[in-house]
C-alpha positions in Angstrom: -25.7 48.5 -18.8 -24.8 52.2 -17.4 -21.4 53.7 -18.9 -18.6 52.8 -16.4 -14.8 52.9 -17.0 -14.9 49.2 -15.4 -16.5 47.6 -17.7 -13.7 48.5 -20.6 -10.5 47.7 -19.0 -8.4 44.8 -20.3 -7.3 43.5 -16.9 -10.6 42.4 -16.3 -11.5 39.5 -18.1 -15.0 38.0 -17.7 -16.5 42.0 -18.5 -20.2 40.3 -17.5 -18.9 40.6 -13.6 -18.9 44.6 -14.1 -22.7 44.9 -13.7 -24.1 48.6 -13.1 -27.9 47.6 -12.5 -29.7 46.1 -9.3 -30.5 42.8 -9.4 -33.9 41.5 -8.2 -36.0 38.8 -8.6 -33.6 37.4 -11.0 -33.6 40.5 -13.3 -30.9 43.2 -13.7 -32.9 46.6 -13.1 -32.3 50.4 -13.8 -34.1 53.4 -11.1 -37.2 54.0 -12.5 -36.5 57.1 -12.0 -32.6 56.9 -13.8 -30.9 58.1 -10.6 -27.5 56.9 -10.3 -24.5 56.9 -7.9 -20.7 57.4 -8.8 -17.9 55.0 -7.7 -14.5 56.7 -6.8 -11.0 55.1 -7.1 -9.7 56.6 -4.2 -6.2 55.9 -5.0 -6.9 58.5 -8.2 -10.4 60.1 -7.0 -11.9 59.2 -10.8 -15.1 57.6 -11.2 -14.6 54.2 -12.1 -18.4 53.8 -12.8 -22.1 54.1 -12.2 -24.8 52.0 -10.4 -28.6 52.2 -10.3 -29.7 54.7 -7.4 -33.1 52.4 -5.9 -35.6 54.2 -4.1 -38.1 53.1 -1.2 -40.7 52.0 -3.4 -37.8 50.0 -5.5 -35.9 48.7 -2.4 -39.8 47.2 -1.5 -39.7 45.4 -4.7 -37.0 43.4 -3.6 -38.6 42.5 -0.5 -41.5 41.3 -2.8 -39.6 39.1 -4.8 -37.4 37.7 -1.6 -41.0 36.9 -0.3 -42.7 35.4 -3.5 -38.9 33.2 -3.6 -39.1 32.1 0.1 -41.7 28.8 -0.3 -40.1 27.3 -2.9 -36.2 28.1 -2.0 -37.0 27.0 1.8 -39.0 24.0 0.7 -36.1 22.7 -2.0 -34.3 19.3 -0.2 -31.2 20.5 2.1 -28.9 18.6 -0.4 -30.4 21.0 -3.2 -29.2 24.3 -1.7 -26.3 22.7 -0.8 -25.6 22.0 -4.7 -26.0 25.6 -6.2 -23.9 27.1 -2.7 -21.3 24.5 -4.3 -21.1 26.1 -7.7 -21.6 29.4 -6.2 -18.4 28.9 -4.4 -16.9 27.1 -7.4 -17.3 30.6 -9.8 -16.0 32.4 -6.9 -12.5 31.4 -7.1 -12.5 30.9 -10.8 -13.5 34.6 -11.0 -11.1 35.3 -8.1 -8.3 37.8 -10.4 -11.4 39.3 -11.9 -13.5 39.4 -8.6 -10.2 41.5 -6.8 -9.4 43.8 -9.3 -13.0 44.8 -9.1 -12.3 45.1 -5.7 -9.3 47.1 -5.9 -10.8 49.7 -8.0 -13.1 50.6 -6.1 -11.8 49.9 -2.5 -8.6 50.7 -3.0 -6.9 48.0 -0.6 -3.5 46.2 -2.2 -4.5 43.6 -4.9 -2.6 40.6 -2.3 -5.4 41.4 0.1 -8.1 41.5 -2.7 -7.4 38.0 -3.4 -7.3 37.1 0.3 -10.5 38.5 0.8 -11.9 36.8 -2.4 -11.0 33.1 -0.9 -12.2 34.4 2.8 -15.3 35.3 1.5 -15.5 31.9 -0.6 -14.6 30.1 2.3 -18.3 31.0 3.7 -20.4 29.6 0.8 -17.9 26.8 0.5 -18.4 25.9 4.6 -22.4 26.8 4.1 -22.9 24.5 1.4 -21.8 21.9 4.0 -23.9 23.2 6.7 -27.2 23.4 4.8 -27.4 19.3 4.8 -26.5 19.5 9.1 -29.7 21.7 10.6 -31.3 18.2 12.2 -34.7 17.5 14.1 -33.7 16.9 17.6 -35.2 14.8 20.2 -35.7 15.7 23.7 -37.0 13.4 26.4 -40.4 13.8 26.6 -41.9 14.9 30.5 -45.3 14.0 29.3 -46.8 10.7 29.4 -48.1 9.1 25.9 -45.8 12.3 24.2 -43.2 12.7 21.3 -40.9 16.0 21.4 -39.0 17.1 19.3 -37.3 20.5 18.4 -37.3 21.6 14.9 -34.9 24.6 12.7 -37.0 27.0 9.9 -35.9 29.5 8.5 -37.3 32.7 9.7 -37.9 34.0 6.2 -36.8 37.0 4.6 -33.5 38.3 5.8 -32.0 41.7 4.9 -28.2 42.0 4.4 -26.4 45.4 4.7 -22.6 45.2 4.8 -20.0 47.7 4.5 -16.8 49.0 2.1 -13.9 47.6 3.9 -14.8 44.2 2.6 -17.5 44.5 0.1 -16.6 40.6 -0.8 -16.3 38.6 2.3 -19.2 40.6 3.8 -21.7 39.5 2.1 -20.6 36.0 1.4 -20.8 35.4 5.3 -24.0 36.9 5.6 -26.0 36.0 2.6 -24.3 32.2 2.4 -25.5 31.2 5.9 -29.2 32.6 5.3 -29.6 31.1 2.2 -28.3 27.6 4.1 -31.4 28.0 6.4 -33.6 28.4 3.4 -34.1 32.1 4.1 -34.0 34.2 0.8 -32.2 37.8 1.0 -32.5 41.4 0.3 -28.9 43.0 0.3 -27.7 46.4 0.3 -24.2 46.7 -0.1 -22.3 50.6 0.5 -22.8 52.6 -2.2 -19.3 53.2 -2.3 -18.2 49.7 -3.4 -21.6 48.2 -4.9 -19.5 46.5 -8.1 -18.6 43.6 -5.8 -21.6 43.0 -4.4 -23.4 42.9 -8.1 -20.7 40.7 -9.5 -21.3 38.1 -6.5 -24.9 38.2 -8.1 -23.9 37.8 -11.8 -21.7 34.4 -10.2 -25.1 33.9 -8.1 -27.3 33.7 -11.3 -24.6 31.1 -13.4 -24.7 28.9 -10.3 -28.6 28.1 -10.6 -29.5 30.4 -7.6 -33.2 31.2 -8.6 -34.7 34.4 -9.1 -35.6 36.4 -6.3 -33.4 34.3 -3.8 -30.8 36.6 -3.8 -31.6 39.9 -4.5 -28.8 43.2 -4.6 -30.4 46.7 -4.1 -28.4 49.6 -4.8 -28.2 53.2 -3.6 -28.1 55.5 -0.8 -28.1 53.6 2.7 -31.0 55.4 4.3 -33.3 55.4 1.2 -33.2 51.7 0.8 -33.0 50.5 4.5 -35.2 51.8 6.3 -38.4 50.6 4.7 -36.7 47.3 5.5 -36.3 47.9 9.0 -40.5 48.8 9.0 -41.4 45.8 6.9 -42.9 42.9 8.4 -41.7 40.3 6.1 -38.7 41.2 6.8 -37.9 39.4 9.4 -33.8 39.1 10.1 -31.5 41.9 9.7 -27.9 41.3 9.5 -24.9 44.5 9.5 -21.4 45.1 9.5 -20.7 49.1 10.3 -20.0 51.3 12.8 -21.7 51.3 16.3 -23.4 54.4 15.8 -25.4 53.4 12.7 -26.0 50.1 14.2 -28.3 51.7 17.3 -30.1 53.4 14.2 -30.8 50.3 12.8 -31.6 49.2 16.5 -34.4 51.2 16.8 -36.2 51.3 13.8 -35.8 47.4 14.0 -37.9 47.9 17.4 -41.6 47.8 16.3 -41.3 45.2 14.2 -38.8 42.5 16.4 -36.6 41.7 14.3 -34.1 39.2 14.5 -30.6 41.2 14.7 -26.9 40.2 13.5 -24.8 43.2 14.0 -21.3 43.0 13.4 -20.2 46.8 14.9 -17.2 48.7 15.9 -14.2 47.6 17.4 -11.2 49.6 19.6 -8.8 46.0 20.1 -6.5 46.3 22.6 -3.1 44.6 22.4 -1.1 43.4 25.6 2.3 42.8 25.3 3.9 41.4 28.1 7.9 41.6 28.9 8.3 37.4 28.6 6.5 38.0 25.4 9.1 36.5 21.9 9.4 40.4 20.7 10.3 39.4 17.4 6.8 37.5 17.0 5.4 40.4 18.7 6.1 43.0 16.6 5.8 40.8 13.5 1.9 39.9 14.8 0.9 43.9 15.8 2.1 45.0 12.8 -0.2 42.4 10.6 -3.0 43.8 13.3 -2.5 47.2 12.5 -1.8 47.8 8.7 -3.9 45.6 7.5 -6.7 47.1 5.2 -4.3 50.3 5.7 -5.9 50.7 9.4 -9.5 49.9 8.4 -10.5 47.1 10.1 -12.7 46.5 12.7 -10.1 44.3 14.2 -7.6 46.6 13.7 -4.9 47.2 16.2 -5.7 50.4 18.4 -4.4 50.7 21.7 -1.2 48.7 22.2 0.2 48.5 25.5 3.4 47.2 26.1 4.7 46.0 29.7 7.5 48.3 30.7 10.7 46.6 30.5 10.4 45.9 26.8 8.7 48.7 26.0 11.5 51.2 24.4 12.8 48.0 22.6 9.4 47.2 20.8 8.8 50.6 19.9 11.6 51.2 18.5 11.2 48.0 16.5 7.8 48.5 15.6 8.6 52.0 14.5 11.4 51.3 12.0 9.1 48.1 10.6 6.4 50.7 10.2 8.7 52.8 8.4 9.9 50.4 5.8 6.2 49.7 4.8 5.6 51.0 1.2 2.0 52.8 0.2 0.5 52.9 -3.3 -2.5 52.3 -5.2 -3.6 48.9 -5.1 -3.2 47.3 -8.2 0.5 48.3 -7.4 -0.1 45.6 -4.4 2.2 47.6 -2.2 1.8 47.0 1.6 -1.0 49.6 2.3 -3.1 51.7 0.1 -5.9 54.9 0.3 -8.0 55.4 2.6 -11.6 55.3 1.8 -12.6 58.8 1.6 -12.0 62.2 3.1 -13.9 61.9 6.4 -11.7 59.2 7.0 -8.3 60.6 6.7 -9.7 63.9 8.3 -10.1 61.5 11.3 -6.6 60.4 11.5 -5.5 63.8 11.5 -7.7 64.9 14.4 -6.7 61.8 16.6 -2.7 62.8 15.5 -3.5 66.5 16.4 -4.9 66.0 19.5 -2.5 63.7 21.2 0.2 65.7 20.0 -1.8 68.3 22.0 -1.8 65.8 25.0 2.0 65.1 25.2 2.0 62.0 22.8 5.7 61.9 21.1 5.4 61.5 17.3 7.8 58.6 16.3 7.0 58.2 12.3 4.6 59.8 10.0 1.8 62.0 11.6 0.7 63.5 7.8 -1.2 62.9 4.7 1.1 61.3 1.7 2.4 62.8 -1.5 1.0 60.3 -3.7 -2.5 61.7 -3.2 -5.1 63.6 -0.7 -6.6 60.0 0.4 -3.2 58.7 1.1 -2.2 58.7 4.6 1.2 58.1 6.1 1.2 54.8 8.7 1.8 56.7 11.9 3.4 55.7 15.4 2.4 57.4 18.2 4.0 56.4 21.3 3.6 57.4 25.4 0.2 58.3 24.2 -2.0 60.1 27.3 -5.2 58.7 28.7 -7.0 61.3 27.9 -6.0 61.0 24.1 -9.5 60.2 21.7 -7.6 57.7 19.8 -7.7 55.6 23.3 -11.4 56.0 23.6 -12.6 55.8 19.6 -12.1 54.3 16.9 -9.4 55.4 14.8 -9.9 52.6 11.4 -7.2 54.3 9.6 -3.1 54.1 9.9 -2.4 55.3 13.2 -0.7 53.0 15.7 -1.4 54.4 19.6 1.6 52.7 22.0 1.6 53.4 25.6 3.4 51.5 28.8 2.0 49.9 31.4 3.5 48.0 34.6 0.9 45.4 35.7 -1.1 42.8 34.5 -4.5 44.1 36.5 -3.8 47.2 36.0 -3.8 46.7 32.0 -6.6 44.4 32.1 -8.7 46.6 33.5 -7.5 49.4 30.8 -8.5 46.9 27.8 -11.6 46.8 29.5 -12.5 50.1 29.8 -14.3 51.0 26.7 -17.8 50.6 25.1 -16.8 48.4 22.4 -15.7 44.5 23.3 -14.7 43.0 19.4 -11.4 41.3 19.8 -8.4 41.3 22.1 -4.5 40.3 21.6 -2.2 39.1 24.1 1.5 38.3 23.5 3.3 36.3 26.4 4.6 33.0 26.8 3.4 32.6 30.6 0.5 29.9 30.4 -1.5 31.2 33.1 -1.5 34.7 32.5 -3.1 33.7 28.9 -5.6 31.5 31.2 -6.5 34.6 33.6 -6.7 37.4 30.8 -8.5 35.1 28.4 -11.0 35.3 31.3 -10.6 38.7 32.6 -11.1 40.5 28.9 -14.3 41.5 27.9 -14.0 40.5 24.1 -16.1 38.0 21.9 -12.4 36.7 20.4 -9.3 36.8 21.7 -6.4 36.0 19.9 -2.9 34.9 22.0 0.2 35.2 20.4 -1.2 35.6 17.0 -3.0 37.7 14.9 -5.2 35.9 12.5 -8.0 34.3 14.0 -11.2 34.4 11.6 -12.5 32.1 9.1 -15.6 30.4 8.3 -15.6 27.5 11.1 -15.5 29.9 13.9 -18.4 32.5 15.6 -17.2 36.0 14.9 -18.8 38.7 17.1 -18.3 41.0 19.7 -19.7 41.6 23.2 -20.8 44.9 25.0 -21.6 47.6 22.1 -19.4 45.8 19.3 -22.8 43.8 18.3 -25.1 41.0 18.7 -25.1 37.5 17.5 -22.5 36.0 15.6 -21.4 35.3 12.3 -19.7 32.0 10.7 -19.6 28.5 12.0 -22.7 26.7 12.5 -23.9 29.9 14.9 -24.0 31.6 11.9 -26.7 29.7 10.2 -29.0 29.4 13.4 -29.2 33.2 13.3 -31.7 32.9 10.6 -33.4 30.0 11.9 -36.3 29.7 14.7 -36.9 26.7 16.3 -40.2 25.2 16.5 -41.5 22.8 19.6 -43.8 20.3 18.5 -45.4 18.0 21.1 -47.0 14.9 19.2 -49.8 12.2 21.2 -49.7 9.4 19.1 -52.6 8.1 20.9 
């Protein structure tokens, strides 16, 4: 095992989870070349640890052993997957302190949202163990005499899993639990900013009987190890969560080789709050959408228009609630934590700097935080200007755009108007405005009166340029399946 600070601290128990190798084809491997990649604690900017650094050649390897696992893993009885996706869930959430301090330390996001994410991302193996038993031959009524047909699920075969840093946990659980369900066998790639989750799912992976070369974790730079996956024939399903703009990369170099594509990309949600709206709900439910992961979140709360009459009353609310929320490094648990990196608190700054420019009034915040240069203060903006780029891109950090509006069309179409179509929230109690906007929103979810909406039962995905396919439920699991038509004469 590499030298890494993680793998000596006392608050982390099982010290077998802190793994600093790739794992493929059930073996933990160095580079061959000894390349490596440091981990930063952004809330302190030291490196926590080391992981292997993969090249091309390497990340091919992987693909190898995902190929010579696929027979057997996709030929094993349903019931048999089903079993080790059982005791894969099962270590999960008796690793689960271990699991989100791992998290923490690398990630930086409060330990109580660790934990969440730790039984989110369980929650997928858990509900994929049940659907691995469900993917049935159906019948259809044949329109040929003295003819049996019948429609059948495979799995397409080897599936390549690239998720991001914002939840290096739940990310690849949802992903690599429903392929494995189909009887596919994965290849994953995790950011080389938070690999140590990814490689302790893979330790847990190993002690539930998942066999060698199954599920397989490549680590190192994005670019080095993807793209012979996108050019690889065997490969054939790619699944990411990341921004929009890397996903029409992956797009394209998927092209020649047709690829089946799960993209889970960016999102700008809108929020609608109407005047009948229960304000106190309201402002309770935006401020869960905005802060949560400290702003970076695909779900995240960006624009948040508020219907006139109540709109000095809720920002004024939602301004001193934002105000009382406390910031620290995550294994203080406070209510948000760093940012990721640099590039993303130089981001918030431009979108504060330029709709300051615009006319946009500051209410709180609107500058980086004593406690450290990745450490950003949660920010209201308020009568932010249409011409403002936090209304047009995504912000994923701790700054709250609030801006009026007087009519239900006229908001509508102002959700609407942007590239991205992820999720949407609507707070008012009239039933048939939720009917009408539920309709009139171009979003894959959309979320009424509440916040929270995912979990492992339900499709998440986006429409327009937020991504293809979805992930979760039993949708989840038929993205890695074909389906086969076999016409049978019994005569």
């Amino acid at each position: 095992m590499l030298d890494t600070a993680l793998s000596s601290r006392m608050d982390i128990a099982d010290k077998r989870l802190v793994r600093s190798f790739a794992y493929i084809g059930g073996k933990w491997c160095a580079a061959v070349s000894g390349a490596t990649v440091g981990v930063t604690d952004p809330a302190t900017g030291e490196i926590v640890g080391e992981v292997a650094s993969l090249s091309a050649a390497e990340a091919i390897t992987a693909v190898d052993a995902a190929q010579a696992a696929f027979p057997g893993w996709s030929a094993l009885l349903p019931q048999a997957r089903a079993a080790i996706l059982r005791r894969w869930f099962e270590l999960i959430l008796a690793h689960k302190e271990d699991l989100a301090r791992i998290m923490v330390l690398e990630q930086g996001k409060p330990l109580s949202e660790a934990r969440g994410e730790i039984d989110y991302g369980a929650a997928f193996v858990e509900f994929y163990a049940e659907e691995a038993k469900r993917p049935n031959i159906e019948g259809v009524t044949s329109h040929l005499a003295d003819a049996e047909v019948e429609l059948w699920r495979e799995p397409v075969g080897v599936a390549a899993l690239i998720t991001p840093w914002n939840f290096p946990s739940a990310m690849l659980t949802r992903k690599a639990a429903a392929a494995m369900a189909a009887g596919c066998t994965v290849v994953c790639h995790p950011s080389a900013e938070t690999p140590f989750s990814a490689l302790a799912l893979a330790e847990l992976a190993e002690r539930a009987g998942v066999p060698a070369g199954v599920f397989n974790v490549v680590t190192g730079i994005a670019p080095v190890i993807v793209e012979p996956w996108t050019k690889d024939t065997r490969v054939r399903a790619l699944s990411f969560t990341g921004s929009t703009e890397v996903g029409r990369l992956l797009y394209r170099q998927s092209a020649d080789t047709v690829k089946r594509l799960v993209m889970e990309l960016g999102g700008h949600a809108p929020v609608l709050v109407f005047a009948d709206a229960d304000l106190d709900n309201a402002v309770a439910e935006v401020m869960k959408a905005k802060w949560a992961t400290s702003g970076q979140d695909c779900l995240g709360a960006n624009r948040i228009f508020v219907e006139r009459p109540v709109y000095a009353e809720f920002c004024r609310r939602f301004t001193e609630a934002t105000q009382a929320l406390t910031i620290g490094p995550g294994l203080e648990d406070r209510d948000l934590g760093p940012l990721m990196n640099e590039k993303a608190v130089a981001k918030q700054e431009e979108h504060v700097a330029d709709a300051l420019a615009r006319g946009a009034t500051l209410a709180c915040g609107g500058r980086r935080h004593a406690l450290g240069p990745l450490f950003y203060e949660p920010t209201v903006l308020t009568d932010v200007p249409a011409e403002a780029k936090i209304l047009s891109e995504e912000t994923f950090g701790p700054v709250a755009a609030v801006l009026p509006f007087d009519a239900e069309d006229e908001v509508a179409a102002r959700a609407n108007a942007t590239e991205y179509g992820l999720v949407a929230y609507i707070h008012t109690q009239d039933p048939r405005r939720i009917y009408r906007l539920s309709r009139a929103l171009q979003f894959g979810m959309v979320a009424v009166n509440r916040t929270k909406v995912t979990g492992a039962p339900i499709p998440f995905g986006g429409m327009k340029q937020s991504g293809l396919g979805r992930e979760g439920s039993r949708l989840g699991m038929e993205e890695f399946t074909e389906i086969k038509y076999v016409c049978r004469d019994w005569a």
